[in-house]
C-alpha positions in Angstrom: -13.1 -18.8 36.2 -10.0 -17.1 36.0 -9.7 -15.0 33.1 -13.3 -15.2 32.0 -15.4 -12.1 32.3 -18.1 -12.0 34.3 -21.7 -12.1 32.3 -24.5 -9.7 33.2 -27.9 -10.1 32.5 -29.5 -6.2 31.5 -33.2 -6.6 31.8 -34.3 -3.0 29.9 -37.2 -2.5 27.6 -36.0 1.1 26.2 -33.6 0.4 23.7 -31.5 3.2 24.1 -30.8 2.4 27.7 -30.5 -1.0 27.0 -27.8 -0.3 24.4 -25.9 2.3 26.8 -25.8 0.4 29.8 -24.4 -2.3 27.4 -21.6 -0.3 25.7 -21.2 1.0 29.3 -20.3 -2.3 30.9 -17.8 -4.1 28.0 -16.2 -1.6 28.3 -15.3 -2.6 31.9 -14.7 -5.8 30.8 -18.2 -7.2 31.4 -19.9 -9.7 28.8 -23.5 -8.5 28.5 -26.9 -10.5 27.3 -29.9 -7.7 26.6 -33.6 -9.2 27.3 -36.2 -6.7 27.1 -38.7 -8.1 29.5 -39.5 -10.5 32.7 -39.9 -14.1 30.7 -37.0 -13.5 28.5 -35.0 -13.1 31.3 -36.1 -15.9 33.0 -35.5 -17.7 30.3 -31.8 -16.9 29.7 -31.1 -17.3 33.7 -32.1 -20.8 32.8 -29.2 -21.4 30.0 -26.8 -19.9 31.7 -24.9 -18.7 34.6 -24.6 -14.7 35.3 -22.4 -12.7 38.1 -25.3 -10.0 38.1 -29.1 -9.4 37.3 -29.6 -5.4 36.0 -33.5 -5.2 35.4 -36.1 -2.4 34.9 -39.5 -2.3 36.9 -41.8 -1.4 34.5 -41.8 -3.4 31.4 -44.3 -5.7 29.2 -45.1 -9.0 30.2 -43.4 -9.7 33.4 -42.4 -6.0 35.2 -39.1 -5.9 37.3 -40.1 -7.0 40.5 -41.7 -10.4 39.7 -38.5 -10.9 37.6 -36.2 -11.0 40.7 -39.4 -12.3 43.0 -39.0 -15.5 40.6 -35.3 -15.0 40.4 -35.0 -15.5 44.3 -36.9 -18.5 44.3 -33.9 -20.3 41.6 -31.0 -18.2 42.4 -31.3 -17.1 46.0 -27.8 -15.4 46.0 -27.2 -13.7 42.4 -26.7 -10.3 43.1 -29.5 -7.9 41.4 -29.6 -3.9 40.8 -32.7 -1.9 39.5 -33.0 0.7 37.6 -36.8 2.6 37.3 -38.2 5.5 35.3 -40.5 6.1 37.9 -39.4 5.2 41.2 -41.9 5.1 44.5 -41.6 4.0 47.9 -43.7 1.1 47.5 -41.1 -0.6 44.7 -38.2 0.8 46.9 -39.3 -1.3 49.7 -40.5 -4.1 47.6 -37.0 -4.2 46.2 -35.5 -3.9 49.7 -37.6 -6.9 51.1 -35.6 -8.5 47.9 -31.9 -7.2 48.9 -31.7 -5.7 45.6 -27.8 -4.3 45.8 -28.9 -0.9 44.4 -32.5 1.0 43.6 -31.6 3.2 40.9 -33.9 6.1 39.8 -33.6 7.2 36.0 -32.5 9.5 34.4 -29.1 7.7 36.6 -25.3 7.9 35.5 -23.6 5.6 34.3 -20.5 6.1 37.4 -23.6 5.3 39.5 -24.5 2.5 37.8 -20.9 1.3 37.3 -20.2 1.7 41.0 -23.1 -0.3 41.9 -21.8 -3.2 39.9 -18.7 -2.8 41.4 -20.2 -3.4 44.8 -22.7 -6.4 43.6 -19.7 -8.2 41.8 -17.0 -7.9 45.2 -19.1 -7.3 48.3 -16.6 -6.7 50.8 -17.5 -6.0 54.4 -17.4 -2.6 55.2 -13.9 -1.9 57.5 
């Protein structure tokens, strides 16, 4: 795959955050596909392959967690980050019983957000 950026699926039901994380990313090089809940995801990690899953908790439909519970189940290995508005220690270790890469907590930066991609998409060893 050589010369082919890597595709990330951005799971985010605000718009706003949707559209910055997106601008964010291609501009790293990334190709990005926007869902805005759960079963649209689902849906396009079925047509086609992605480096990395970015998904929100709380959304309609299908919230974060049941996204990369089902995820697991198809795709044991893709790498996955959250981002939530309203972080708690139950969804921390929820997500940590489902090696999420990164737990973000909004409002986040984007150099947060860019350097946990950085560490889904080449997860070296630490020296």
């Amino acid at each position: 795959m050589e010369g082919t950026p890597s595709r990330i699926l951005v799971v985010e039901d605000e718009e706003d955050m949707a559209v910055l994380l997106r601008r964010a990313l291609e501009r790293r090089g990334f190709s990005v596909d926007l869902t805005s809940d759960g079963t649209e995801a689902l849906a396009a990690l079925a047509s086609r392959p992605y480096a990395l899953l970015i998904t929100d908790i709380f959304m309609p439909r299908m919230n974060g967690l049941r996204l990369v519970e089902a995820a697991r189940q198809r795709w044991p290995h893709l790498p996955v980050i959250v981002i939530t508005g309203l972080g708690d220690w139950q969804s921390y270790v929820r997500a940590m019983d489902l090696h999420v890469v990164a737990y973000l907590i909004k409002p986040v930066r984007i150099g947060d957000i860019l350097a946990a991609v950085e560490r889904a998409l080449d997860p070296q060893p630490p020296a």
